[in-house]
C-alpha positions in Angstrom: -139.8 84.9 54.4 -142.9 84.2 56.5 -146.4 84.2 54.2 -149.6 83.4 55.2 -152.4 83.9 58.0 -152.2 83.0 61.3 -155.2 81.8 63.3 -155.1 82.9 67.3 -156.6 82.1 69.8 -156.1 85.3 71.5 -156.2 86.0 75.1 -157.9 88.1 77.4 -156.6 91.5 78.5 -154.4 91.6 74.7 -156.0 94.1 72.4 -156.1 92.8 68.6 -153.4 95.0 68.1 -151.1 93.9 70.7 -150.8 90.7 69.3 -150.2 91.5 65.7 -147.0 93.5 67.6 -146.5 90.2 69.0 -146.2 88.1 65.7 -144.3 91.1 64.1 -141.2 90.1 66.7 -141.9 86.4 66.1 -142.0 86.4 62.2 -139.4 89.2 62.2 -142.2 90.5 59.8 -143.2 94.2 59.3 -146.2 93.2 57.5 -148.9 91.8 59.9 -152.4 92.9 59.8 -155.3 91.2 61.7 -158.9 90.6 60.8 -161.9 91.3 63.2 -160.6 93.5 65.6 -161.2 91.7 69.4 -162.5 93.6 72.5 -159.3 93.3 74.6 -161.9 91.4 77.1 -162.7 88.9 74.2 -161.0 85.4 73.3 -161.0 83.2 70.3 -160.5 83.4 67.2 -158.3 86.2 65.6 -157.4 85.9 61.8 -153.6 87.0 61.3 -151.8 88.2 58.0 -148.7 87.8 58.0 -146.6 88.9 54.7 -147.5 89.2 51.5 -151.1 88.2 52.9 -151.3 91.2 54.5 -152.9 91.6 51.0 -156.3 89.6 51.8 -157.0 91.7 54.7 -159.9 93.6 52.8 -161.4 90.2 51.2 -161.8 89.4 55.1 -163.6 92.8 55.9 -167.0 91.3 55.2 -166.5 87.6 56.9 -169.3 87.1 59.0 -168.6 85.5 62.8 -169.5 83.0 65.5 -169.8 83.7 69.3 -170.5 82.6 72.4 -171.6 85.4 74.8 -172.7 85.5 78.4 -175.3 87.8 79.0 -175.8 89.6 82.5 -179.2 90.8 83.4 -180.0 93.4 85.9 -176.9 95.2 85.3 -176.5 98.8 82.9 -172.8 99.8 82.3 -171.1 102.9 80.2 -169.2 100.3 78.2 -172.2 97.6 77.6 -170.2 95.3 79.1 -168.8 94.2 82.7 -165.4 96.4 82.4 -167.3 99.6 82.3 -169.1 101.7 85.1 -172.2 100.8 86.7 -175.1 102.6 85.8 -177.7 101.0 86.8 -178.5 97.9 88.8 -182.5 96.4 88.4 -183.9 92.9 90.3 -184.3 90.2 87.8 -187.8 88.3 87.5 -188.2 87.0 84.1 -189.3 84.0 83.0 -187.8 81.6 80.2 -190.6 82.2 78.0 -189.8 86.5 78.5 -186.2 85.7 77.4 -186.9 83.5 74.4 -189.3 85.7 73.2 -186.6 89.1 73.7 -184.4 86.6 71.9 -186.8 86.4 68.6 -186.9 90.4 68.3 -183.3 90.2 67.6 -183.2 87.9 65.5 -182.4 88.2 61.6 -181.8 92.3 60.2 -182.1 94.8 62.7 -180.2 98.3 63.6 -177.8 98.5 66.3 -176.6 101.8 67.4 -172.7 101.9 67.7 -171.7 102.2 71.5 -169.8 105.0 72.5 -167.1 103.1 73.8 -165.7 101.9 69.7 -163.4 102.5 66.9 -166.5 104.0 65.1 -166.0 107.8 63.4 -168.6 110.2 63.7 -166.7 113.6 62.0 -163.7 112.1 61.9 -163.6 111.1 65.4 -163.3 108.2 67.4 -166.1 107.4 69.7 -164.2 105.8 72.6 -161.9 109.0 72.2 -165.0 111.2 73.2 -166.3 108.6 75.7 -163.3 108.9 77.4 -163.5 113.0 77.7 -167.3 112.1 79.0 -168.8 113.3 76.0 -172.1 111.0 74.3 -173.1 112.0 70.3 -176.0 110.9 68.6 -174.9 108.1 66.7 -176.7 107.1 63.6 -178.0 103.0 63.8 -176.6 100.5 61.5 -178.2 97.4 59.8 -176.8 94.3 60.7 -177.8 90.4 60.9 -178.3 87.7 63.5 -178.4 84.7 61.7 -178.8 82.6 65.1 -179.2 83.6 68.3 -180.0 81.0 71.0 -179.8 80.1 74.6 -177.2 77.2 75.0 -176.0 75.6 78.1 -179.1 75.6 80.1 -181.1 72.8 81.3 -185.2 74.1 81.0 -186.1 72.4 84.4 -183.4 74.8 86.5 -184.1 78.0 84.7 -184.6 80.2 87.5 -185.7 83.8 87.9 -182.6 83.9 90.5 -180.1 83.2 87.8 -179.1 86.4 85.9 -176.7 85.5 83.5 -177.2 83.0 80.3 -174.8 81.9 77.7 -175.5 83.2 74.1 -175.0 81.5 70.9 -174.4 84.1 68.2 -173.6 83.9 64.7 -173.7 87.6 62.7 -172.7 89.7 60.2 -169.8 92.2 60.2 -170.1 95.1 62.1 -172.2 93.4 64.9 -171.9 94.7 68.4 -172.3 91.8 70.6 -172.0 93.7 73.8 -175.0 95.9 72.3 -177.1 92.8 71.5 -176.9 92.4 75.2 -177.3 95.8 76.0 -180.5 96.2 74.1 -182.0 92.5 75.1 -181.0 93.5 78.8 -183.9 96.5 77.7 -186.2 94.8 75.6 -186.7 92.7 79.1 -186.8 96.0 81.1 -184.1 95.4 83.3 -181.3 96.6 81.5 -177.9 93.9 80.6 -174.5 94.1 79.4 -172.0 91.6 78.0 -170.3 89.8 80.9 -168.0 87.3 78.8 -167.1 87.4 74.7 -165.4 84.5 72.8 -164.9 83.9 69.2 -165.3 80.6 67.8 -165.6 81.4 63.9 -164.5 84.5 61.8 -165.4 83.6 58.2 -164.2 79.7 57.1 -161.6 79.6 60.1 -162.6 78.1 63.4 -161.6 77.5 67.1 -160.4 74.0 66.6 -157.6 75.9 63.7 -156.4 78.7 66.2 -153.0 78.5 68.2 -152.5 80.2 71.9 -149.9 82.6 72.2 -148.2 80.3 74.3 -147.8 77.4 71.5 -146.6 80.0 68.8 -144.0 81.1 70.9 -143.0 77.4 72.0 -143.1 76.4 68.0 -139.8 75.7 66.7 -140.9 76.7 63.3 -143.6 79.4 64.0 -143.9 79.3 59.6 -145.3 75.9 60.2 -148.6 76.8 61.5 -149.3 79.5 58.9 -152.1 78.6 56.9 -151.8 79.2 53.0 -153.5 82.5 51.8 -155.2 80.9 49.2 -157.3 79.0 52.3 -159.2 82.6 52.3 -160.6 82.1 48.9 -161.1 78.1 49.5 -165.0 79.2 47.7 -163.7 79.9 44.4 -162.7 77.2 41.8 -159.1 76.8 40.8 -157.7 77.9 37.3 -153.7 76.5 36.3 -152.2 78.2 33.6 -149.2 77.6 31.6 -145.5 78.9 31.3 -147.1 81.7 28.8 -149.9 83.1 30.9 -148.0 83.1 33.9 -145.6 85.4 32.6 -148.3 87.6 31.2 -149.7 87.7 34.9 -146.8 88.7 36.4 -146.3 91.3 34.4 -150.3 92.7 34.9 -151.1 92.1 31.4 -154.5 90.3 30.8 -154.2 86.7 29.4 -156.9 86.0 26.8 -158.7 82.9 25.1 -159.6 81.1 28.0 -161.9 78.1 28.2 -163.6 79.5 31.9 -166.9 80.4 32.5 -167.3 84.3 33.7 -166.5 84.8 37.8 -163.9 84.5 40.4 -160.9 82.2 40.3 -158.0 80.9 42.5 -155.0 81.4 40.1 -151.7 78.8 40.5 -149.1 78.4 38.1 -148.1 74.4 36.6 -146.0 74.7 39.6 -148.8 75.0 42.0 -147.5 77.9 43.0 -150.6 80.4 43.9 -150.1 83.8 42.1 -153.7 85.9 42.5 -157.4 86.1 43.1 -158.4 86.6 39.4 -161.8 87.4 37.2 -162.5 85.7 33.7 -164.5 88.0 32.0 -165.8 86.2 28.5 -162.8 84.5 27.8 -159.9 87.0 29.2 -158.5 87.0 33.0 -157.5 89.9 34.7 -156.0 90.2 37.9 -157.9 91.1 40.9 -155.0 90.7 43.8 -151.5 89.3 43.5 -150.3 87.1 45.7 -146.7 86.4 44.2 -143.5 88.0 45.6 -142.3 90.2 43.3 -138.9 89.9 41.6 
């Protein structure tokens, strides 16, 4: 029975969704769940659980990311990004000193205001639902963080006021609407911008150089193979073993007691190495804050 997360590289013109229905076909698994849902005009790196994973999808919720963007200048769109309708259309003349300096006022916490075109719920609906009916709500802004932002890719002595698109660099927090940053840098300049490419290179501790195209999975003569173990997720916490007695205990839910563990988090295996659960010790007694086991 497959168990364990997946990391894709997923392709453009899939939404995040379509390829967890993918994997469901190739795992001949019911439970697969993705983390850090993908525009389907994004690429890179897609986080999938797959099994009795499917249980760390909220311990991913918070992961923060890695991308690199291209940002167009000069160009407004409905969706923020190069998919959506046009508009409006401004001339260009900044220099490279204007754009580092947008760059700067976007940089660490700031409030982004949800596009329309997203999974968000304002009164329990969907604002891509309304978008698509034609209909714009206030939306209330959100904190979130750039923790880098930079221009990459671009040699100082060409910059030119003729060129209006520039790769991105940017590493955030969950929730962040890259095709907003661009958006609102495109306005900070005063000549509008929107998201003209989107790819993922880091969602929390997994990277580009882990992920798999959908072309290799489906080639793999043992798909199981590339899973990563669930226990990768929680990689930060130390690792507790516990005996015959205790594992029986935790199996069961109760609480195992008289421990020699300092209070916090812990990756919990049995003398088997088998990992069971993401567990607290709490002066002296463990408790169980996941499972991971099958049960019997």
């Amino acid at each position: 029975m497959a168990n364990g997360i997946l990391i894709v590289d997923k392709p453009a013109g899939w939404t995040s969704q379509d390829v967890a229905a993918k994997l469901r076909g190739v795992f001949h698994e019911k439970r697969v769940g993705h983390g850090g849902t993908l525009d389907p005009m994004a690429t890179g790196v897609l986080p999938v659980f797959i099994g009795r994973a499917t249980r760390a999808v909220p311990f991913f919720e918070h992961a923060d990311k890695v991308y690199e963007a291209e940002l167009r200048l000069g160009l407004v769109t409905d969706t923020q990004d190069i998919t959506g309708r046009t508009l409006e259309e401004h001339p260009v003349d900044i220099t490279q000193e204007q754009l580092e300096a947008a760059l700067a006022r976007f940089r660490g916490e700031i409030l982004q205001i949800p596009p329309m075109y997203s999974a968000v719920k304002v009164n329990g609906q969907k604002l891509y639902a309304l978008a698509r009916q034609g209909k714009e709500i206030e939306r209330a802004a959100r904190p979130v963080t750039i923790f880098e932002l930079t221009l990459v890719d671009h040699d100082n002595s060409q910059f030119s006021i003729l060129n209006s698109q520039f790769a991105l660099r940017v590493h955030c927090s969950k929730g962040t609407y890259v095709r907003t940053l661009c958006h609102d840098i495109g306005a900070a300049l005063g000549c509008g911008g929107c998201m003209a490419a989107l790819r993922r290179t880091r969602a929390g501790r997994y990277g580009i150089e882990q992920a798999h195209t959908l072309e290799e999975i489906l080639a793999a003569p043992d798909p199981e193979a590339l899973l990563l173990p669930v226990d990768s997720l929680f990689s930060d916490r130390p690792a507790l073993t516990v005996n015959a007695a205790a594992e029986r205990k935790l199996r069961n839910g109760a609480v195992v007691g008289t421990l020699n563990a300092l209070d916090g988090e812990y990756r919990v295996y049995a003398e088997s190495g088998e990992f069971l659960l993401l567990g607290r010790v709490t002066k002296g007694q463990l408790n169980t804050v996941k499972s991971f086991f099958e049960p019997i």
